[in-house]
C-alpha positions as a printed Julia matrix, in Angstrom:
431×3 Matrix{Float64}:
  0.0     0.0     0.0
  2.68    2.41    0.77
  4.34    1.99   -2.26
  1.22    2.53   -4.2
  0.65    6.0    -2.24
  4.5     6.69   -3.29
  3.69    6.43   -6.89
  0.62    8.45   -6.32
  2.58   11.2    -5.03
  5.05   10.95   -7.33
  3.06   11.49  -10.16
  1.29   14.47   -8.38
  4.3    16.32   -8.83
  3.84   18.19  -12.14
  7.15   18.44  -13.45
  8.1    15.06  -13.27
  4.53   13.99  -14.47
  5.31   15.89  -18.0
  8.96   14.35  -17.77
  7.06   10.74  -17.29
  5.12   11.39  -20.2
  7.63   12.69  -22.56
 10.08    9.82  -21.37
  7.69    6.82  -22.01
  5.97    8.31  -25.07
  9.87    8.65  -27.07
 10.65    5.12  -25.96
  7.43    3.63  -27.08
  8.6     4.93  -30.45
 12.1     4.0   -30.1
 12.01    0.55  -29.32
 10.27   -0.08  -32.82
 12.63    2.05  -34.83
 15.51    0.03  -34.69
 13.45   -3.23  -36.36
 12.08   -0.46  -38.91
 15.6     0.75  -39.47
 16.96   -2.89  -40.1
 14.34   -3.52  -42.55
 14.31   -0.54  -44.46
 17.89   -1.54  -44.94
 17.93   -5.08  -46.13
 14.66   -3.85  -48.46
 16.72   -1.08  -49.97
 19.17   -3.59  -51.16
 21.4    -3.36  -48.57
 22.97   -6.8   -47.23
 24.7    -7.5   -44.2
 27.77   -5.13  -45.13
 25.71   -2.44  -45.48
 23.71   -3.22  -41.68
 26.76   -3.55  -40.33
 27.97   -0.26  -41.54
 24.34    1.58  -40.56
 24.68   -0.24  -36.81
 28.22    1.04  -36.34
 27.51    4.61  -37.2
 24.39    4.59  -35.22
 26.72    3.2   -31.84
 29.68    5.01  -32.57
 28.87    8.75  -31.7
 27.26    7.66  -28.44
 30.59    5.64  -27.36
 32.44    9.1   -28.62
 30.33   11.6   -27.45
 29.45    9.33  -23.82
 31.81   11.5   -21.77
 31.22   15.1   -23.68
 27.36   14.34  -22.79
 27.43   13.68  -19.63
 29.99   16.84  -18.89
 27.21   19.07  -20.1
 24.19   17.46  -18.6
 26.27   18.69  -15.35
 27.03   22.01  -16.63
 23.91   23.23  -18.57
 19.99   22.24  -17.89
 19.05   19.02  -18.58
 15.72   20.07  -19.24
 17.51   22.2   -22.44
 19.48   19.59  -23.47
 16.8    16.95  -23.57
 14.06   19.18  -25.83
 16.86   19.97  -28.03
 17.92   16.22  -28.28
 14.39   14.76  -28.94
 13.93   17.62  -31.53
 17.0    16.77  -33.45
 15.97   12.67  -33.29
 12.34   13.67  -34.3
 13.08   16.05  -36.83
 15.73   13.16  -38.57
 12.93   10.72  -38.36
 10.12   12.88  -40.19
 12.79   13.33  -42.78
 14.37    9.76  -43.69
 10.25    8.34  -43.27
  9.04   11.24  -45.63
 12.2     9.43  -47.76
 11.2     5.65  -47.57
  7.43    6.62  -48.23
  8.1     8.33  -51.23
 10.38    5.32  -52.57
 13.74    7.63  -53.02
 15.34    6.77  -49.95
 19.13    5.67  -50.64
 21.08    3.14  -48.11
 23.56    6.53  -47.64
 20.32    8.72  -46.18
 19.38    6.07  -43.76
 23.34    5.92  -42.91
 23.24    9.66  -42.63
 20.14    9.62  -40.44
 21.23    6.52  -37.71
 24.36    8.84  -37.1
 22.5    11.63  -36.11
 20.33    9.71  -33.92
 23.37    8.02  -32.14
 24.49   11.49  -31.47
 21.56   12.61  -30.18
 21.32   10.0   -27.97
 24.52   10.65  -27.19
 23.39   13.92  -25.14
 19.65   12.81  -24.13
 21.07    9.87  -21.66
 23.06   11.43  -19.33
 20.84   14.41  -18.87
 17.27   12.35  -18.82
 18.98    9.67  -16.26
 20.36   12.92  -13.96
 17.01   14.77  -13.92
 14.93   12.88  -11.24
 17.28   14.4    -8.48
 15.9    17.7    -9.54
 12.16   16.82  -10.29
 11.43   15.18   -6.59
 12.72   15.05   -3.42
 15.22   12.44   -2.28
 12.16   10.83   -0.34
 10.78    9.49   -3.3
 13.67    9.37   -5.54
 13.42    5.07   -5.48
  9.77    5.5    -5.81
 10.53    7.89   -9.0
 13.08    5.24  -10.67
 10.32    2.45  -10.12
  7.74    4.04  -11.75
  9.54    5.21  -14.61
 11.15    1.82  -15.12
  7.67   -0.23  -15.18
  6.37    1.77  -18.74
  9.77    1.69  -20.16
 10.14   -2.13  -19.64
  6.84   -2.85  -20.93
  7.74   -0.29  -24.18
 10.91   -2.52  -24.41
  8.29   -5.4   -24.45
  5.63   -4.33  -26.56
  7.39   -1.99  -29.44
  9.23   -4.49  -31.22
  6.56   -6.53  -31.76
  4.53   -3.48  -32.99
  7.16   -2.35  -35.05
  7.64   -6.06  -36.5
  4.16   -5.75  -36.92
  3.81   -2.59  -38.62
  6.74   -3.41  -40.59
  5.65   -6.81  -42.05
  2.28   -4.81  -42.67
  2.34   -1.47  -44.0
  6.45   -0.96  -44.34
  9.14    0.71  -42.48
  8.46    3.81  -43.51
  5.22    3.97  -41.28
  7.05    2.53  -38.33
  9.7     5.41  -38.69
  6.83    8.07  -38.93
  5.39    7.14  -35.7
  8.85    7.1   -33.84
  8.89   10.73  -35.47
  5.64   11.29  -33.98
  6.3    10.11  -30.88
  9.41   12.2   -30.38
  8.24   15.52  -31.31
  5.21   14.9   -28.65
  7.87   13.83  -26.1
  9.07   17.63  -27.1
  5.91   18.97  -26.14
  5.99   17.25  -22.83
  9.56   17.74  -22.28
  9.02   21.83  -22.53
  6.87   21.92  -20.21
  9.47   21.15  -17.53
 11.74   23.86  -16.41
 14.45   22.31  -13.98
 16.93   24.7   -12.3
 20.97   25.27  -13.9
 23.15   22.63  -12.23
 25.62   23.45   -9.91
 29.4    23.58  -11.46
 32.48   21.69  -10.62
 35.34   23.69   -9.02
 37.68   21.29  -10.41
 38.58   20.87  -14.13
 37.32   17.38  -16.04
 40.65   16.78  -16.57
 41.76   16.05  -13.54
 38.31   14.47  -12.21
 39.17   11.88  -15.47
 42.54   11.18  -14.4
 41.16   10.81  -10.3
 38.86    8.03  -11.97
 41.06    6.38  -14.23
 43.7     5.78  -11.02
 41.01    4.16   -9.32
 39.58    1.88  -11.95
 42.66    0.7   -13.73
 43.46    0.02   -9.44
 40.88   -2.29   -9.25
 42.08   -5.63  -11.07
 38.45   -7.06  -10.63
 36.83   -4.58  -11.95
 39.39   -3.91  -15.23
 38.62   -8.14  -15.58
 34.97   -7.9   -15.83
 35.12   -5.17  -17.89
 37.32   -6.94  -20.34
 35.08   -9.4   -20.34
 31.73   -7.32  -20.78
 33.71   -5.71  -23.98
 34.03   -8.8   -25.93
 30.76  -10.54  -24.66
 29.06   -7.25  -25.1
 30.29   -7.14  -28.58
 29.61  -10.77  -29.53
 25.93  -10.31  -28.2
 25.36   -6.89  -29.86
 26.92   -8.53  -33.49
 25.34  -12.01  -33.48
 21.5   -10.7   -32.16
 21.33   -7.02  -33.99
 23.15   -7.64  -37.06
 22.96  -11.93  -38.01
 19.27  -11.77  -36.01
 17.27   -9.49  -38.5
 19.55  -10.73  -41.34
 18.3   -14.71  -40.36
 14.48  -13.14  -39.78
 14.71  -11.73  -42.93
 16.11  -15.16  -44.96
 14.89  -17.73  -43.27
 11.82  -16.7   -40.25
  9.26  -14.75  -42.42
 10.5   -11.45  -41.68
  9.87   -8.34  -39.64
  6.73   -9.77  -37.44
  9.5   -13.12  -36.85
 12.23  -10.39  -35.67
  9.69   -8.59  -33.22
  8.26  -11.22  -32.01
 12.45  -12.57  -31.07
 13.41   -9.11  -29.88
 10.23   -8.85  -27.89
 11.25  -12.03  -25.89
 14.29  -10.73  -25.38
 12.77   -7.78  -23.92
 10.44   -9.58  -22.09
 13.28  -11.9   -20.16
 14.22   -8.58  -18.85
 11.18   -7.5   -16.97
 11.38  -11.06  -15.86
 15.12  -11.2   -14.91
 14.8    -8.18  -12.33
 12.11   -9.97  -10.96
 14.25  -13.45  -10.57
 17.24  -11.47   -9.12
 15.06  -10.44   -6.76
 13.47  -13.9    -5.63
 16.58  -15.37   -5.42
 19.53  -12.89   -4.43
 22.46  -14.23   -5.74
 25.67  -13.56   -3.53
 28.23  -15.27   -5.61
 28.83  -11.88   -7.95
 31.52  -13.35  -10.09
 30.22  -16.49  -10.94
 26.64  -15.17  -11.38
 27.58  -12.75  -13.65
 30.3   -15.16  -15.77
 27.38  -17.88  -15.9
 24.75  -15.52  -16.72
 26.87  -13.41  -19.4
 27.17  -17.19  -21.15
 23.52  -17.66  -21.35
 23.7   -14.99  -24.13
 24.55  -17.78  -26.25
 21.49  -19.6   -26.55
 19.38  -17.65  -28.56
 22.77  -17.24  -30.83
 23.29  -20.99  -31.59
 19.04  -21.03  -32.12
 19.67  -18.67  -34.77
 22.87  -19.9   -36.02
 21.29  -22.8   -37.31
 17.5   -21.55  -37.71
 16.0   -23.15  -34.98
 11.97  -23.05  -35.04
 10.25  -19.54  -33.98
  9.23  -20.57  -31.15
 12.75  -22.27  -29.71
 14.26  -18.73  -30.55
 11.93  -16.36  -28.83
 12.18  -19.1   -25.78
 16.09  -18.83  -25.97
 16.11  -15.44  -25.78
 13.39  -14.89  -23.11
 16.17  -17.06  -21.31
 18.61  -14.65  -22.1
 16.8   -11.82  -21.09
 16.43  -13.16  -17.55
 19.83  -14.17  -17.31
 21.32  -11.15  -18.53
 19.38   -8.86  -16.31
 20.04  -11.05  -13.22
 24.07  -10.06  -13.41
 23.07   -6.35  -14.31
 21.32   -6.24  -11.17
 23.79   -8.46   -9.09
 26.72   -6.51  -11.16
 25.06   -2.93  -10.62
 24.4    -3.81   -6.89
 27.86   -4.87   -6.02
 29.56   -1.85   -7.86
 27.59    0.58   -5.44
 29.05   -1.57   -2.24
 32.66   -1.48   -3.24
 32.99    1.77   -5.06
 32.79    5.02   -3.32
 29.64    7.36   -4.37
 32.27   10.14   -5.21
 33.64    7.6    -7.62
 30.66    6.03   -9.08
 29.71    8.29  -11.94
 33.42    7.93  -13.6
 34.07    4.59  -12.8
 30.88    3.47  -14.6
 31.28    6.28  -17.68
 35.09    4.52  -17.81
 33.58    1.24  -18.04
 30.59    1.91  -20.18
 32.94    3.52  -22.73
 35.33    0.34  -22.17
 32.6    -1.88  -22.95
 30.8     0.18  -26.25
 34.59    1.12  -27.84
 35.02   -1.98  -29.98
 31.46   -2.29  -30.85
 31.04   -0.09  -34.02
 34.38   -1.79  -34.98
 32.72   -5.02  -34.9
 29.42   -4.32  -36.68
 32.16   -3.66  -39.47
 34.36   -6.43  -39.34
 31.43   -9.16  -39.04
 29.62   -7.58  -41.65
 32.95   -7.78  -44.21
 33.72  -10.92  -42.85
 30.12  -12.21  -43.65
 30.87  -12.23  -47.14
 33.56  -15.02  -47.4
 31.45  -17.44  -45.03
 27.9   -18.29  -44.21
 25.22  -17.01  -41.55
 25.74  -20.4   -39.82
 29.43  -20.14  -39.03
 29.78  -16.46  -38.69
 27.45  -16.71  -35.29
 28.46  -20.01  -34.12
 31.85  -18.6   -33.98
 30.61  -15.85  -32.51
 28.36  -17.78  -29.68
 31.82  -19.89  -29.03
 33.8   -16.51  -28.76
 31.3   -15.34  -26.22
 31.42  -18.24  -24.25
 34.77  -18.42  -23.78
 35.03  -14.84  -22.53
 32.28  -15.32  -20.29
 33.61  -17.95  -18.41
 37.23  -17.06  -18.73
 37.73  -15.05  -15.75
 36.22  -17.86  -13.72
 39.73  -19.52  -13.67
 40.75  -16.86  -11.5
 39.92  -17.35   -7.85
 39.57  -13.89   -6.78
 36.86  -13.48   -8.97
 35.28  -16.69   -7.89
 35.53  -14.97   -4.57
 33.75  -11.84   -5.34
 30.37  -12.1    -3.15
 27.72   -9.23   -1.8
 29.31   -8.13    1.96
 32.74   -8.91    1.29
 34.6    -5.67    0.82
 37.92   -5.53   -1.65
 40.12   -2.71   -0.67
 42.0    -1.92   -4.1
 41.49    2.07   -4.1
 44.84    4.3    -4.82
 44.57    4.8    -1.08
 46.79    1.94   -0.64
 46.7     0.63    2.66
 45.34    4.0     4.08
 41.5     3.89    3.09
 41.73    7.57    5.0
 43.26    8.93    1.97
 40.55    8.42   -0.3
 37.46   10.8     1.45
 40.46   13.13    1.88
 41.3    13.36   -1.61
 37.5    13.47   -3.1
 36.75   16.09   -0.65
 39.56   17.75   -2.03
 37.79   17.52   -4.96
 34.48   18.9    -4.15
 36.48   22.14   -3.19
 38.48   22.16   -6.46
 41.72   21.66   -4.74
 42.5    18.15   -6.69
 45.56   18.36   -8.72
């Protein structure tokens, strides 16, 4: 009951009401545009060179531009930078739909178009995900998170299938349209907010960067499972965005055969968070080494064009899996690493992670051409296994467990050092 009066007075607050709206109305929209986009590439002529190529450019200005966007959503207002972002994304969209409708879009313009959407992005992320601390106070900050995570999970859920739907229907071009829509009405709602300039640093970026850097290249657990995120990351993001519509599209029936995977995928998700939950897994380094190798199933299902219904199940799997170490991962991260440290430990790490990405959306794609769907991601699949369970031969990272604090900060063996010097910090005396 309480938590139901929570997210009653949550949304009585008017500013984050309108940021609710514009927030779940863009990603309604979003989570069927990148099905449309795939589509509207392989019917343009485009094979799985050419996806490749479109996926990279759409990933590679938000790895680039990660840091720069998060410096200014904590130096202008987010509010600003948001409006402007979702103007920019809608604005693309009208124009590359108005393209495909009229039958004279060119693989190049929906190139041209994914870029500017990745950069976009690029700058809405960091200052959406910073913006509840200024729309309600710190009371009902969890209460905030929760009820902005329910919609977006279920948009995650429900929008591929609609866009495989509208898709396999009426075209991408449609599909595109209504993410158009739905981003210039997220402008509308987005306006309507009006959040106060933030507070700035005292000390420069550069030395904030080279503060974080010390303390996560410190931390030989964390640079491990951040090596190993990077390739499994990449594997996962190569095999299921670029091979899955590519398979869909050859061998599954399509768009609708695409949603209905990604949708499952999706769906695992909402159900993993739940499972984590349930069950509370301690054991952080084999959970997430275990669970980061489930991503594999729904791979091998599609390397060798398993029946529908075996690859939506394989990836449900995957879903839950995968969010069961994001939410063991995310959980142990806040124990061992200070608050001050958080924010650039996790940019360093997310950037770590995304960086060989839009490399590999190339190279697969090229590679694609000398040898067949079938042993591109089974190699792929064995690639990510491997890295997943790699780092389980090492038995400190067997040992990593919820309540057992590692002390690898550049504090050495004086953990006094380390308030000290982010205090320093605050006060812009950090050299």
């Amino acid at each position: 009951m309480n938590s139901v009066k929570e997210a009653s007075a949550v949304l009585h607050h008017r500013q984050f009401r309108y940021f609710w709206l514009g927030r779940v109305v863009s990603s309604i929209g979003s989570a069927a545009a990148p099905i449309a986009v795939a589509f509207a590439a392989l019917e343009a002529g485009g094979g799985v060179e050419w996806l490749g190529f479109i996926l990279a450019l759409n990933i590679a200005p938000q790895v680039f531009l990660l840091l720069v966007g998060g410096v200014l959503g904590d130096r202008v207002r987010r509010d600003r930078v948001m409006v402007i972002a979702n103007a920019v994304s809608g604005v693309v969209q009208v124009a590359i739909a108005i393209l495909i409708l009229a039958g004279v879009a060119e693989l190049w313009m929906l190139a041209a178009s994914v870029f500017l959407l990745g950069a976009a992005s690029a700058f809405f992320q960091p200052a959406s995900q910073r913006s509840i601390v200024q729309l309600v106070p710190p009371e009902l900050r969890l209460a905030a998170n929760a009820v902005l995570r329910l919609p977006l999970n279920v948009a995650k859920v429900l929008g591929p299938a609609l866009g495989g739907l509208v898709v396999a229907l009426i075209g991408p071009g449609w599909a595109l349209a209504f993410n158009a829509s739905t981003f210039l009405l997220s402008v509308f709602f987005l306006a309507s907010i009006q959040l106060p300039q933030p507070i700035k640093s005292k000390t420069s970026a550069l030395s904030a960067f080279r503060t974080g850097w010390k303390e996560f290249s410190a931390r030989r657990w964390y640079v491990i499972m951040v090596a190993q995120s990077a390739v499994t990351v990449l594997m996962w993001l190569v095999g299921f965005q670029l091979f899955g519509p590519v398979v869909s599209h050859s061998s599954l029936g399509g768009a609708f055969a695409w949603g209905l995977i990604s949708g499952g995928f999706a769906f695992g998700l909402v159900g993993g968070s739940l499972v984590a939950v349930a069950v509370r897994p301690r054991r952080v380094g084999i959970t997430v080494s275990l669970c980061m190798a489930t991503q594999a199933l729904p791979l091998v299902a599609l390397a060798f064009v398993a029946p529908l219904g075996v690859i939506v199940g394989a990836a449900v799997l995957a879903g839950i899996a995968l969010d069961i170490s994001i939410v063991s991962w995310s959980a142990y991260f806040q124990e061992q690493i200070p608050e001050g440290l958080q924010s650039r430990l996790s940019s360093i790490s997310t950037f770590g992670q995304l960086l060989p990405v839009p490399i590999g959306y190339v190279l697969f794609a090229l590679l694609s051409g000398y040898f067949s769907n079938t042993i591109m991601v089974s190699l792929m699949s064995g690639i990510l296994v491997v890295a997943a369970l790699l780092p389980l031969l090492l038995p400190s990272i067997r040992q990593l467990r919820l309540g057992q604090v590692v002390d690898e900060s550049i504090a050495g063996e004086n953990d006094d050092l380390l308030p000290d010097l982010l205090a320093k910090e605050a006060k812009g005396e950090a050299t």
